[in-house]
C-alpha atoms as one frame of an Amber mdcrd trajectory, in Angstrom:
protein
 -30.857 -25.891 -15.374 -30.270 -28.311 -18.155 -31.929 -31.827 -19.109 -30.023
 -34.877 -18.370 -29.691 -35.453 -21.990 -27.606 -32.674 -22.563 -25.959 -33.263
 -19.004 -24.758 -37.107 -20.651 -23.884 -34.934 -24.316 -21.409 -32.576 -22.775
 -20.046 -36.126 -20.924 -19.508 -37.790 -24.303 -17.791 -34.995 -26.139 -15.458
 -35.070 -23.496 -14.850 -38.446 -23.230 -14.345 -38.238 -27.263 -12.086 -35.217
 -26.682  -9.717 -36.771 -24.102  -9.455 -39.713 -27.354  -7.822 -37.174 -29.299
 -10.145 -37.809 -32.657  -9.423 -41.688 -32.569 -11.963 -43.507 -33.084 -14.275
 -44.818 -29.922 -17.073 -47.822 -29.996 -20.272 -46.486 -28.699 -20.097 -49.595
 -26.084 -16.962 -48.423 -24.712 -18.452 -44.977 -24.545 -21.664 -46.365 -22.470
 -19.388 -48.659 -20.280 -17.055 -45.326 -19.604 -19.502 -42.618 -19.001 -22.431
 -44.805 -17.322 -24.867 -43.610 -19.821 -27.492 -46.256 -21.088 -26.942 -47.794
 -24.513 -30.030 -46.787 -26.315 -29.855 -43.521 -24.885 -26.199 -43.222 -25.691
 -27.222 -44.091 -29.532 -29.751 -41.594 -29.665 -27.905 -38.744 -28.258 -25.069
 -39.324 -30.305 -26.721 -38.992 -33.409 -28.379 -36.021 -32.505 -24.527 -34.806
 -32.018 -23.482 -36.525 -35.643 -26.821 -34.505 -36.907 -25.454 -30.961 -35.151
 -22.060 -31.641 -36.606 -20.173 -32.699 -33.359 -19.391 -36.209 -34.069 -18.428
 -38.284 -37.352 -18.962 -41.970 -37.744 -17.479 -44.821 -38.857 -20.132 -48.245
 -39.360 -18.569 -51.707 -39.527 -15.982 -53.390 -38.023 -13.096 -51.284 -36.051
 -15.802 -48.556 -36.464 -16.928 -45.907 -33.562 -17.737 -41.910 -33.003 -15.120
 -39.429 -33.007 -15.130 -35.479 -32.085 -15.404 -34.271 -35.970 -12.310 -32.125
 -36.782 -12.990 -28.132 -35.266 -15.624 -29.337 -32.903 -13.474 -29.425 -29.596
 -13.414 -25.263 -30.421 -17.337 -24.828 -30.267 -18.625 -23.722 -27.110 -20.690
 -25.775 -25.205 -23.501 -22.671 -25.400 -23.668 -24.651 -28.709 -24.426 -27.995
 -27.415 -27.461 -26.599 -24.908 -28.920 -25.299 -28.155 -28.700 -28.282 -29.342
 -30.988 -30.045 -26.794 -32.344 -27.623 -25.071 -33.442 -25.127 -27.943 -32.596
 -21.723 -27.202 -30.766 -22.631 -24.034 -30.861 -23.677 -20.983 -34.660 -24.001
 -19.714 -35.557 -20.840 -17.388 -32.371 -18.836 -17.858 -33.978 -16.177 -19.546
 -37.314 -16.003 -17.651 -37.824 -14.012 -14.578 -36.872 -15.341 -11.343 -40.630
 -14.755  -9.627 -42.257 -15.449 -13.136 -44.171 -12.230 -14.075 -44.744 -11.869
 -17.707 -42.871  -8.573 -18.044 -39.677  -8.176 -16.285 -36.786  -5.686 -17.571
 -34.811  -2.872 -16.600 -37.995  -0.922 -17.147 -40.025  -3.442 -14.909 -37.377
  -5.355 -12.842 -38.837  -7.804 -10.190 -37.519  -7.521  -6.722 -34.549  -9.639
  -8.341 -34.080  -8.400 -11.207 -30.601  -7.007 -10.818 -29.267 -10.034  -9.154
 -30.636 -12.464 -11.755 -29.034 -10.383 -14.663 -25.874 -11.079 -13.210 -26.139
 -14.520 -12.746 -27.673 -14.973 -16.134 -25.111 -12.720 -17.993 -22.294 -14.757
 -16.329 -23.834 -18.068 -17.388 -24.287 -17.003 -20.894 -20.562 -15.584 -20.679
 -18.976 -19.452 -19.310 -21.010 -21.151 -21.981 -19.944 -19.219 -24.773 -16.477
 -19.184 -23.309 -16.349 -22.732 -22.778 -15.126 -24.696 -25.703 -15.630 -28.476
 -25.916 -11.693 -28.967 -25.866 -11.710 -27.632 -22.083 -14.097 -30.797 -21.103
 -10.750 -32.548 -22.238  -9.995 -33.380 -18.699 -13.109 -34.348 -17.024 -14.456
 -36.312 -19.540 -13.068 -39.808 -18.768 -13.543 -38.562 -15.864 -17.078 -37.942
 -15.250 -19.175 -40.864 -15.718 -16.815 -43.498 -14.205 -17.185 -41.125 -10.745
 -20.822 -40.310 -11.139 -22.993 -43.613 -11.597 -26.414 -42.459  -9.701
């Protein structure tokens, strides 16, 4: 449902988070979370850009969560990357053009669920509650 990219963004915000706003080198944060170097730089600067991470250049430098961004949701961070969301949420399960309550596919109902509940977790969601799993998720998941 969502592009790797924003898959290895959520992953770095909570690796940042479980730092408690210290400062982290983007090598450290590559080595920790598995996530390619150049890819790493680009993605965090796309989060500096959004206003979820601060920098520091120079020596003892790194990326930190910027002060209030462990409270966004993470709804924030897939627009972010993925625009208005994550890809297909919002389209109809068998694709037709027109599909509402007026309309409704043969799934409609179901899918409205599911979607409304997903929309509900990632506005619910803050940053802060990756916390946990962040330091977690990378070192467990090299593919």
């Amino acid at each position: 449902m969502v592009s790797q990219t924003t898959r290895y963004a959520l992953q770095i915000l909570g690796y940042l988070a479980d730092h408690g706003g210290g400062l982290v080198s983007g090598d450290e944060i590559a080595r920790q979370t598995n996530i390619p170097a150049n890819y790493l730089s680009k993605i965090l600067n796309q989060l500096r850009k959004a206003g979820f991470v601060e920098s520091q250049k120079g020596w003892g430098g790194g990326f930190a969560l910027k002060p209030g961004a462990s409270l966004r949701p993470i709804g924030d961070v897939l627009e972010t990357f993925e625009g208005s969301g994550p890809n297909g949420i919002d389209e109809c399960v068998f694709g037709l053009p027109r599909c509402d309550e007026q309309n409704p596919c043969p799934l409609h109902s179901h899918w409205a669920k599911i979607r409304d509940s997903y929309a509900k977790m990632l506005q619910g969601t803050t940053i802060a509650k990756l916390k946990r799993q962040g330091s977690k998720m990378g070192r467990n998941s090299a593919r």
